[in-house]
C-alpha positions in Angstrom: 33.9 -28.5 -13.3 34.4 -24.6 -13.1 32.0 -23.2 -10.5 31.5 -20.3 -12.7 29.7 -22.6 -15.5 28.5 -24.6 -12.3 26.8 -21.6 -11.2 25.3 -20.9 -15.1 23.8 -24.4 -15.4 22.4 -23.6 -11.8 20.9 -20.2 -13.0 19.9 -21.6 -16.8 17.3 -24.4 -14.8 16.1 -22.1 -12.1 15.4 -19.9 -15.0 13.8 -22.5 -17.1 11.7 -23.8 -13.8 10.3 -20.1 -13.0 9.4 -19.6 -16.7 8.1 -22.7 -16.8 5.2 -21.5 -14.4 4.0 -18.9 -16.3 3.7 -20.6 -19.5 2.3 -23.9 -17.9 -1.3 -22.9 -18.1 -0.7 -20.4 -20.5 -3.2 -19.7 -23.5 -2.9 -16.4 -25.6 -6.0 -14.1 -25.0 -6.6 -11.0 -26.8 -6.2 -7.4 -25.0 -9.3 -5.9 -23.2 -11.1 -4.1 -25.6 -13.3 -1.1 -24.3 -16.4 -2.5 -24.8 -15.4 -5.8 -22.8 -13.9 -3.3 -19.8 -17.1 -2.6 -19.5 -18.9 -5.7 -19.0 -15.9 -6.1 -16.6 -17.0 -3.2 -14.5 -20.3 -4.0 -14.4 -19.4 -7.8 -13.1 -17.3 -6.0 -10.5 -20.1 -4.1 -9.5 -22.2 -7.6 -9.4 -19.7 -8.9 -7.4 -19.4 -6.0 -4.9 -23.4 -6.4 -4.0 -23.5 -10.4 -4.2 -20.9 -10.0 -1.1 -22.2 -6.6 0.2 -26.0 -7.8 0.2 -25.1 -11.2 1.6 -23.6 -9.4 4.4 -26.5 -7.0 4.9 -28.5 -9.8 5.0 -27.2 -12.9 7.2 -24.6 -11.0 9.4 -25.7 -7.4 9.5 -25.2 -5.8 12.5 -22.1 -8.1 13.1 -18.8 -7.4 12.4 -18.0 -9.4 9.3 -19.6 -12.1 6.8 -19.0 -15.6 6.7 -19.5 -16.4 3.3 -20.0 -20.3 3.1 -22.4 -20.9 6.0 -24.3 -17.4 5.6 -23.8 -16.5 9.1 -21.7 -13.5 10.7 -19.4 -13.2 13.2 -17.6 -10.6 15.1 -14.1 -10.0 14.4 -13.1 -6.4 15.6 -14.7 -5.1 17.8 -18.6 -5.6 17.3 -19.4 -2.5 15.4 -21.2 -3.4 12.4 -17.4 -3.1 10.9 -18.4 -4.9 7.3 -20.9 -1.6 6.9 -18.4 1.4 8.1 -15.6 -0.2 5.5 -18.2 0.1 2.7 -19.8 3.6 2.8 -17.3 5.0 0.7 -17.2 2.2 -1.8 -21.4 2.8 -1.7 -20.9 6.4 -2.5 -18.3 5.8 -5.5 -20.6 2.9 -6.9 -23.2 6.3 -7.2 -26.0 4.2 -5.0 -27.3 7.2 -3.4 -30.4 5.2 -1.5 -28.1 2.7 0.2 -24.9 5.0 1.3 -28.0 7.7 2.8 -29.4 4.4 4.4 -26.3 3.4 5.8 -25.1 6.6 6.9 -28.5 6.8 9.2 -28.1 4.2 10.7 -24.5 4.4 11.4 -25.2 7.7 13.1 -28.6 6.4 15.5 -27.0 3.3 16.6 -23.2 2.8 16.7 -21.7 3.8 19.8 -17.8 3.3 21.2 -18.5 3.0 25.0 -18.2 -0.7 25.0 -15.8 -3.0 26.7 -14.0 -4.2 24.0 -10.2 -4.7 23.4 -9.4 -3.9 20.0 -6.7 -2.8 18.0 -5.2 0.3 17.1 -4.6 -0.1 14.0 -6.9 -2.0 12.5 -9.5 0.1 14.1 -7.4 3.3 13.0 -7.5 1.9 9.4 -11.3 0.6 8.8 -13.4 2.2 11.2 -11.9 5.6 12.3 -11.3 6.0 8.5 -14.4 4.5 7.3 -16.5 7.4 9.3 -14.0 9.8 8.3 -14.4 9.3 4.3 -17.6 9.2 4.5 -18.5 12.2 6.1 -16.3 14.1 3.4 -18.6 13.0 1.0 -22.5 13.4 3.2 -21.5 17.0 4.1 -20.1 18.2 1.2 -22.4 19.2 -2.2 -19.7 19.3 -4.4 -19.2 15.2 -4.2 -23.1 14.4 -5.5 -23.5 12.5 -2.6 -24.2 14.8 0.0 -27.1 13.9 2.5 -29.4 16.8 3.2 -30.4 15.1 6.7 -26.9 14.7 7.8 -25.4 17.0 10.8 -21.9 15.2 11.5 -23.1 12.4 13.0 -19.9 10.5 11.7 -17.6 12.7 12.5 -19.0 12.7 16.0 -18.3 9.2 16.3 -14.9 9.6 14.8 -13.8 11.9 17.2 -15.5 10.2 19.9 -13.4 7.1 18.8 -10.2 8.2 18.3 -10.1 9.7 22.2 -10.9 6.1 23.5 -7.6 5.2 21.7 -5.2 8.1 22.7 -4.2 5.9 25.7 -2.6 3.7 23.9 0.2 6.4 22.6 1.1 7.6 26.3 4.3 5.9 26.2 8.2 6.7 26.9 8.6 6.3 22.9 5.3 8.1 21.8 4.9 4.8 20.0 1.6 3.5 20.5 0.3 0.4 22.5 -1.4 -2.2 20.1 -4.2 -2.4 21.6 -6.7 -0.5 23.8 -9.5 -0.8 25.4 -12.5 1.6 24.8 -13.9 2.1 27.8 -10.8 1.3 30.4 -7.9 2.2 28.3 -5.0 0.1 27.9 -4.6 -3.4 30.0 -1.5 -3.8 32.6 -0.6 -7.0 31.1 -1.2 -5.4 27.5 2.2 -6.2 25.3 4.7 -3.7 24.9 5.5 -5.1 21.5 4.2 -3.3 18.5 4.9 -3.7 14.4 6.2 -0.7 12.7 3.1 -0.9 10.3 0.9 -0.7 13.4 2.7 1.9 14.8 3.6 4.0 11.9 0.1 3.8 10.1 -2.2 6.6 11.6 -1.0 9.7 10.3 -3.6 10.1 7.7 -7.1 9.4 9.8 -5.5 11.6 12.5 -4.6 14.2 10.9 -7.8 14.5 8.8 -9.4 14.4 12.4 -7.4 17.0 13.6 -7.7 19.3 10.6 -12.0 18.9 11.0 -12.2 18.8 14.7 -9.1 21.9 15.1 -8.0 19.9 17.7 -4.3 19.1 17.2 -3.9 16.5 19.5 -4.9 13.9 17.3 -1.9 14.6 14.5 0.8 15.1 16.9 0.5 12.1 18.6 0.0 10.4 15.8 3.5 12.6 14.0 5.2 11.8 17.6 4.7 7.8 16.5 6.3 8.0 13.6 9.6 10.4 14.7 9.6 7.6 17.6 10.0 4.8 15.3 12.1 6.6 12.7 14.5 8.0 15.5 15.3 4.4 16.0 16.4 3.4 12.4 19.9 1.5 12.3 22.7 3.4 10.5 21.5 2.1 7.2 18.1 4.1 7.7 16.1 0.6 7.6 13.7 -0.3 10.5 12.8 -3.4 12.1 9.6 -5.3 12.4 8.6 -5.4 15.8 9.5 -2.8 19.2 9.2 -2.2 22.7 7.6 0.8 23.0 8.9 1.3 26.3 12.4 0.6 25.6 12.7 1.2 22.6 14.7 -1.9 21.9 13.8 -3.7 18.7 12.5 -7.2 19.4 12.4 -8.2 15.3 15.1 -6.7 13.3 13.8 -8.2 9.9 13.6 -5.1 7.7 11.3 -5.3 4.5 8.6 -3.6 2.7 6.1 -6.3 3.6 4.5 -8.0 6.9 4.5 -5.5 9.7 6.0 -2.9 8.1 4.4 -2.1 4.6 1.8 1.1 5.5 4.7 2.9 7.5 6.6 3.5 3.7 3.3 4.2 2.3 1.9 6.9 5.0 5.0 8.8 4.9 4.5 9.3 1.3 0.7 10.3 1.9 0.9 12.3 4.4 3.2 14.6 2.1 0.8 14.6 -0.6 -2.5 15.2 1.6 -1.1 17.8 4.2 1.7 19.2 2.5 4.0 18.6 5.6 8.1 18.7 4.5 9.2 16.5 7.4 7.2 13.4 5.7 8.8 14.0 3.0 12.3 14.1 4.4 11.8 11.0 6.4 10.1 9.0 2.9 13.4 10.0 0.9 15.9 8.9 2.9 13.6 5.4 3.8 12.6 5.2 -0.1 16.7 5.6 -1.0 18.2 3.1 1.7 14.8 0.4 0.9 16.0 1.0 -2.8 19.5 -0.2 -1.9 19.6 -2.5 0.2 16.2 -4.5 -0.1 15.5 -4.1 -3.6 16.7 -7.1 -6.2 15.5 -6.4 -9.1 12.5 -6.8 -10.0 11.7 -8.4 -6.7 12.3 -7.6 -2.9 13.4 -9.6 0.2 14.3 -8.8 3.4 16.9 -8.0 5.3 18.8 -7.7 9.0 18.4 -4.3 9.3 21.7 -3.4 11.0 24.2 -5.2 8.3 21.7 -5.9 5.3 22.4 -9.5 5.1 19.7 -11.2 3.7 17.6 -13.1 5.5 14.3 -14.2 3.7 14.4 -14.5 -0.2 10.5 -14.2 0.1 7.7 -12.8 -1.5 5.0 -11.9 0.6 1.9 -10.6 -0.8 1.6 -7.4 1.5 4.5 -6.2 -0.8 2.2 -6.2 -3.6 1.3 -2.7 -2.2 4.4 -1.4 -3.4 4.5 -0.6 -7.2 1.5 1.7 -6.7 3.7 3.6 -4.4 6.1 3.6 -6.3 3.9 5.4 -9.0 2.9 8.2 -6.6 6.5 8.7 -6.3 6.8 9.3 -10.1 9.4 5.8 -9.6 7.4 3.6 -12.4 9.7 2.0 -14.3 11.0 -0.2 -11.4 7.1 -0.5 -10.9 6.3 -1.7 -13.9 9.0 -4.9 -13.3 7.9 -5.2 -9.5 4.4 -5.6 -11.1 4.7 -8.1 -13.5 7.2 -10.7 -11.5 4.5 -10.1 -8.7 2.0 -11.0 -11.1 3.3 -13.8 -12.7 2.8 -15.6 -9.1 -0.7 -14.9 -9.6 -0.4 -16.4 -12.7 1.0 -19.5 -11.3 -1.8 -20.4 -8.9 -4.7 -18.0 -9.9 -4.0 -16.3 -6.1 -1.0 -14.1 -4.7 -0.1 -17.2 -1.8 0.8 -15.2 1.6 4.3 -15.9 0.6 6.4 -17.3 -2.4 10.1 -18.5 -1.9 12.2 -17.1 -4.4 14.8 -20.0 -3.7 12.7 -22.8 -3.9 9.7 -21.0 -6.3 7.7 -22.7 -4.1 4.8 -21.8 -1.5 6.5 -20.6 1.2 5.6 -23.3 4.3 2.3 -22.2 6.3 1.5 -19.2 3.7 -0.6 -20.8 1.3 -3.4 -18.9 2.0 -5.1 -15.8 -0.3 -7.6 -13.7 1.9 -8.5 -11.8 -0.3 -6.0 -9.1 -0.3 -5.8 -6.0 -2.7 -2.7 -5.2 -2.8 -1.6 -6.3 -6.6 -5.1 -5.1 -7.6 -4.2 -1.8 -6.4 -1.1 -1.2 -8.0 -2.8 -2.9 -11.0 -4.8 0.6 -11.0 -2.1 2.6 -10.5 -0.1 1.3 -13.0 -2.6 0.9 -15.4 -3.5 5.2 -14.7 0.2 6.0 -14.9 0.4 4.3 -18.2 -2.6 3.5 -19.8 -1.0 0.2 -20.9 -3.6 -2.0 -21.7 -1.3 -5.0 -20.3 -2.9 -3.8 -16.5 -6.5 -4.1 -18.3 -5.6 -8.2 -19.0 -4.5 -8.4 -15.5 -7.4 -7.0 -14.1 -9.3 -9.6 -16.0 -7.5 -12.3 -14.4 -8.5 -10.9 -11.4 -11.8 -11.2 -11.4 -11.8 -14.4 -13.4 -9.7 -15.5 -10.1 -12.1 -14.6 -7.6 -15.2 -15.3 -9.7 -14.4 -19.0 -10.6 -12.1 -19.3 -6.7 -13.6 -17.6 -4.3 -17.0 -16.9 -5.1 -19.6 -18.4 -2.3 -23.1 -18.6 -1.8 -23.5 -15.2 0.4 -20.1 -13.9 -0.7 -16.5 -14.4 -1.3 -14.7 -16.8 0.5 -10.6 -17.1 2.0 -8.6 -19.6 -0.1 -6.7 -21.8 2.3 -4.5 -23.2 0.0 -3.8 -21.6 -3.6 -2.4 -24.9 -4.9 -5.9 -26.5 -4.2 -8.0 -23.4 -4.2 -9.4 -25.1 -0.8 -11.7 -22.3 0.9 -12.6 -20.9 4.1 -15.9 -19.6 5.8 -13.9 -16.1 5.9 -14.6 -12.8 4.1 -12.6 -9.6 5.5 -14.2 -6.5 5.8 -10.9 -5.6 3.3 -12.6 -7.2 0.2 -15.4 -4.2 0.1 -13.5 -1.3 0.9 -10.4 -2.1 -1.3 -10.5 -4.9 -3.4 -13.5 -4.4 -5.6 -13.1 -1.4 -5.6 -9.8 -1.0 -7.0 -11.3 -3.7 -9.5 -13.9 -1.2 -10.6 -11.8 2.1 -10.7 -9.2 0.0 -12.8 -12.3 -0.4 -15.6 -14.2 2.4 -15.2 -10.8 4.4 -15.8 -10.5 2.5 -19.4 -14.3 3.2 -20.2 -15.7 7.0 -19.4 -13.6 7.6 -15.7 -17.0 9.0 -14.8 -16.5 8.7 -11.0 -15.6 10.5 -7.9 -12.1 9.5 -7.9 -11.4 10.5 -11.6 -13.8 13.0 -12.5 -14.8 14.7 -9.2 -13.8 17.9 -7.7 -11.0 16.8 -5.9 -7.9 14.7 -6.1 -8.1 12.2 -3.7 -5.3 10.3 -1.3 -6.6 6.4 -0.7 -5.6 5.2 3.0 -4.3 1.4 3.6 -7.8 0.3 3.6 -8.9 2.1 0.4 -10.7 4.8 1.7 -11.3 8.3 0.0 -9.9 11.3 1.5 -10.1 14.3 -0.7 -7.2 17.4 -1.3 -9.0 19.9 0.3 -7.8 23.2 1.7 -9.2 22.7 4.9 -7.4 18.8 4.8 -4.2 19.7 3.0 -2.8 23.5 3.4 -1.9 22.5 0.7 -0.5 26.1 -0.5 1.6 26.3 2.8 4.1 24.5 0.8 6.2 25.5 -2.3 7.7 24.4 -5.2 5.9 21.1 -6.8 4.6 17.8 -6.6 8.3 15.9 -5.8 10.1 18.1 -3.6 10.5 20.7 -0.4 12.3 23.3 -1.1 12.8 26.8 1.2 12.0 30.0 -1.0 15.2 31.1 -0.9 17.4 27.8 -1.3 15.6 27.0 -4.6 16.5 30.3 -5.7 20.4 30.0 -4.9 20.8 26.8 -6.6 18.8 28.1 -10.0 20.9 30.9 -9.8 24.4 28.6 -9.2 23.1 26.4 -11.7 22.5 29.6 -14.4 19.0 29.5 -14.5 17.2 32.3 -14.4 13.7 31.6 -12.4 12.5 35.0 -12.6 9.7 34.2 -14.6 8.9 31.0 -12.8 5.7 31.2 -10.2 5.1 28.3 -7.9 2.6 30.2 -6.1 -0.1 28.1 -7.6 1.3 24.6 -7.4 -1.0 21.7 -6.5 1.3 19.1 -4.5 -0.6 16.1 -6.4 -0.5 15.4 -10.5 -2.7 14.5 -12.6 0.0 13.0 -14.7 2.8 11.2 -13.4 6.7 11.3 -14.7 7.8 7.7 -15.9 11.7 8.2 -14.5 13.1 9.5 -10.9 12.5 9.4 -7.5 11.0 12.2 -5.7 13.6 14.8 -5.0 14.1 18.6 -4.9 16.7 21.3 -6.0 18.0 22.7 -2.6 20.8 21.2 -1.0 19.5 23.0 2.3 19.6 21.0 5.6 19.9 17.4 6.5 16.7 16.0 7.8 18.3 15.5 11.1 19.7 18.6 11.0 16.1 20.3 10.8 14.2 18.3 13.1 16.9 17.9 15.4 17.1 14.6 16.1 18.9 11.4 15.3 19.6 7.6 16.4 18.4 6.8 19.8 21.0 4.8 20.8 22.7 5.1 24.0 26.5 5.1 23.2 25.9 7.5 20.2 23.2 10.0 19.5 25.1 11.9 16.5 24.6 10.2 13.7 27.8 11.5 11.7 29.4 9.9 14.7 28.1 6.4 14.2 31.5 5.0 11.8 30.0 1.2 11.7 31.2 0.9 8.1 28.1 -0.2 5.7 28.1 -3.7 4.3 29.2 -3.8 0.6 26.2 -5.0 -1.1 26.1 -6.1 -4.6 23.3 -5.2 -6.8 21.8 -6.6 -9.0 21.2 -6.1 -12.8 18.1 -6.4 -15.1 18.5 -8.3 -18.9 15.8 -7.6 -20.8 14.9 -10.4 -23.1 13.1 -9.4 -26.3 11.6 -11.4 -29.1 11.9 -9.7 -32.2 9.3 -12.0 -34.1 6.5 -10.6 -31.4 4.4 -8.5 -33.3 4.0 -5.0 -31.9 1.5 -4.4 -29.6 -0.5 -1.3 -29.5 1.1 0.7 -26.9 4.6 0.3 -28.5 3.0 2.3 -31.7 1.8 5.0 -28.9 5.2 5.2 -27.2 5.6 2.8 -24.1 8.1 -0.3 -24.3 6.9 -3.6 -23.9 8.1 -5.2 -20.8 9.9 -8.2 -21.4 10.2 -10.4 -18.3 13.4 -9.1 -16.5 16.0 -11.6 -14.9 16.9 -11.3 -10.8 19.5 -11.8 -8.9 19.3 -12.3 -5.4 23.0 -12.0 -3.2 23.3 -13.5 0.3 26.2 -13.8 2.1 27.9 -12.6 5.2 26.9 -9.0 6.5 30.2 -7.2 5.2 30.5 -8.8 2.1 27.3 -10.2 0.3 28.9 -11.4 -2.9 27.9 -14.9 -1.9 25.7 -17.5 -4.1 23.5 -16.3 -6.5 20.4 -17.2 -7.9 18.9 -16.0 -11.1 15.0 -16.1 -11.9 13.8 -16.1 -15.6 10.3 -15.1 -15.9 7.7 -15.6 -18.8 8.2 -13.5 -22.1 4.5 -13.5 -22.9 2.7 -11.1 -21.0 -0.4 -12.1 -22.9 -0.2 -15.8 -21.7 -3.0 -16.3 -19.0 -2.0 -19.2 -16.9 -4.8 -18.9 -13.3 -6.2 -22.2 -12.1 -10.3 -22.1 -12.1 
């Protein structure tokens, strides 16, 4: 038989199998009408007090909730860590009494001085960050919130914090330790092996320190992390998973947008937006452009060696989910809007993102069947949903919290699912769930009734960290009028001018003085990019591969691996009637096809395998 038409029937049943699981529990459900989004937020709301006031009160002052047996435990570092992750989610919600409450406390009892190893980043992420956010909004009259009794307590403790971990950076690389220790610093025996994400993920709570405290020390060694890691990318501008940060050497050379890696995409792109710094910019394009190429099969992702780009896991792993709503900042959404839906037609499939989803098998991928509870789809959900207004996001978001309510939902809280084919549970509830997951739920439907919060009708813009929290485009945060042009691109005065005037445009009348680097309303096509040819990045920052052999990176003639992209099919029924947003302008999404290359590193024109997804969009298919 030809292998050709062996290869068809091949891709015609793995087609048939992967739309099979979408329509397997499917049942048509009407769109999300408005008065239905809001009963929706007002059950998220329900939902974020059942678990917040179970927490309060069985494991209150602990670190975290366990759900099942009503008891707490401590998981980070012993610091009341459930509570810190949730003031910010207290002050959207509008519940003045309990976010002034909680703030009080926070600043009379907590203290740092402890003997406690903990990590960097996680601490970096929900603590540091948790103060931070919700100081902007006790001190400051303009958020509604503000707590006439307050005098910085918070911040106090932020900065206090963040100096017990500056140990951890001093390093040959600048790239932090893991883990520290708050009263004796870092450990002798502590590992020198650190995850890019963990490395690469501090920029934001940093720099906001820095910019409050006008001490700088906290943003450069933060900036000095990330040139570390990024100074280390292999000739395709991809990095690794895991590093010595002593040598240097890259211990996992897995390259991806999820596990271990996933914030470092995202800070570079937020760090741009909330401090207006060009060199964040710089590094996010060229990372952005090579993750595009070389780890991107359309609509899904996988990862990759990153030195030759040979596949080597056809898997999705629900930390990618982050990605779409990144995507959207980066005015990127049409790619989005396909990354969202195959992501979400694993939820679909088991009523629960599993940890991670072979896209050779489409099967569970062994040992990650478990859903903790995890935002990430939910939060792209949002920003898709405020890119577009589609009311497809709105019938996703419903999913959700059918998921969770009829899944995970516990007597004092919500609960870990072990096993998304059983929906098994587990006495587990991450500090995550308050701080991001509801409330990306709630934005999502309080967007589609009256936006009447401090996110989408307050008096500022706001960046959201990895953990959800709120940190607002201030001038004292963002300088942000130290930079020019607009919200996409760095360009130098005078190099914008040049090319307007090569290209015959006359830009006389043109003033960017004014520009805000952050839209209200976000371009549907193209990836961030400016007019001025300018300077390389390496060129302007002066520096380049550290490798020992070659440190010029025009030098470095590896050849790149040929690697064959793949194409989308769109697949339309014309008998669907239209739906409402194709009367308003946007394009139904039919479910795309994907193809996924692997083969050797020069040449990865090897087998194929092609995934058919679901038509419907409408069809619901969750296990409750």
């Amino acid at each position: 038989m030809d292998s050709n038409f062996k290869w068809l029937l091949f891709a015609i049943l793995i087609s048939l199998t992967f739309s099979g699981f979408v329509l397997h529990h499917g049942v048509l459900a009407e769109s999300v009408k408005p008065d239905e989004a809001k009963q929706l937020r007002d059950e998220v709301r329900g939902m974020f007090y059942h678990a917040f006031d179970g927490y309060m009160n069985n494991a209150f002052p602990l670190d975290e909730l366990r759900p099942l047996s009503c008891q707490g435990e401590d998981t980070l570092g012993g610091y009341a860590l459930t509570l810190i992750d949730s003031l910010d989610t207290l002050a959207l919600l509008g519940d003045r009494e309990r976010f002034t409450s909680s703030v009080e406390w926070i600043g009379k009892n907590l203290q740092f001085n402890i003997n406690k190893t903990v990590s960097v980043f996680e601490t970096t992420i929900r603590v540091l960050g948790g103060l931070l956010s919700a100081h902007l909004i006790a001190s400051d009259y303009a958020t509604g919130m503000r707590i006439p009794s307050y005098n910085n307590e918070l911040l106090v403790l932020a900065e206090n914090l963040a100096r017990r971990m500056l140990p951890a950076f001093d390093t040959p690389t600048g790239i932090p330790f893991g883990s520290v220790n708050l009263m004796y610093g870092v450990d002798k025996h502590e590992s020198k092996i650190t995850s890019t994400a963990g490395g690469g993920t501090l920029s934001l709570e940093f720099g906001v320190l820095s910019r409050l405290t006008n001490d700088p020390v906290f943003e450069q060694v933060a900036k000095n992390a990330v040139r570390g890691l990024w100074a280390r990318r292999s000739n395709l501008d991809l990095v690794g998973a895991h590093i010595n940060v002593f040598t240097g050497e890259w211990t996992q050379k897995d390259a991806g947008i999820g596990t271990s890696i996933d914030s470092f995409y995202e800070y570079l792109l937020k760090a741009y937006i909330l401090f207006g710094d060009e060199e964040y910019l710089y590094i996010f394009q060229e990372a952005y452009r090579s993750a595009m190429q070389y780890l991107h099969k359309d609509p899904w992702y996988v990862e990759v060696n990153m030195d030759s780009a040979a596949i080597v896991w056809p898997v999705f792993n629900s930390l990618q989910a982050f990605w779409p709503g990144l995507q959207v900042l980066a005015g990127d959404v049409d790619p989005a809007i396909r990354t969202h839906t195959a992501f979400f037609s694993v939820w679909k499939r088991y009523g629960f993102t599993p940890e991670g989803f072979n896209l050779a098998t489409l099967s569970v991928q062994y040992g990650q069947k478990s859903y903790p509870l995890r935002p990430e789809l939910i939060e792209s959900t949002y920003w898709l949903y405020k890119a577009t207004r589609d009311p497809r996001y709105l019938d996703a978001g419903r999913d959700f919290v059918a998921s969770l309510q009829y899944g995970a939902k516990c007597p004092c809280g919500y609960c870990h699912i072990t096993d998304v084919e059983l929906h098994k549970q587990e006495d587990h509830m991450e500090s995550f769930f308050l701080a991001e997951t509801v409330k990306y739920l709630w934005l999502l439907f309080d967007l589609a009734v009256d936006s009447d919060n401090l996110v989408d009708n307050g008096p500022y813009k706001y960046i959201f960290s990895t953990e959800g929290h709120l940190l607002p485009i201030t001038p004292q945060i963002s300088l942000a009028r130290e930079h020019c042009s607009y919200f996409g691109g760095y360009c130098p005065s005078n190099s914008t001018k040049l090319e307007q005037e090569v290209l015959g445009e006359d830009s006389s009348n043109d003033d960017h003085s004014n520009d805000y680097p952050y839209h209200e309303s976000f371009p549907v096509t193209g990836l961030i990019k400016g007019l001025c040819p300018g300077l390389t990045h390496a060129q302007k920052y002066g520096f380049s591969y550290v490798l020992p052999e070659k440190t010029d990176r025009e030098d470095v003639n590896q050849p790149k691996p040929v690697v064959t992209s793949s194409s989308i099919v769109l697949i339309s029924d014309q008998t669907v009637e239209k739906r409402p947003q194709e009367e308003e302008g946007f394009t139904s999404q039919s479910e795309p096809i994907m193809t996924i290359s692997g083969g050797s590193s020069n040449d990865q024109t090897g087998q194929e395998l092609t995934l058919l997804e679901s038509e419907t969009d409408d069809q619901r298919s969750y296990s409750s």
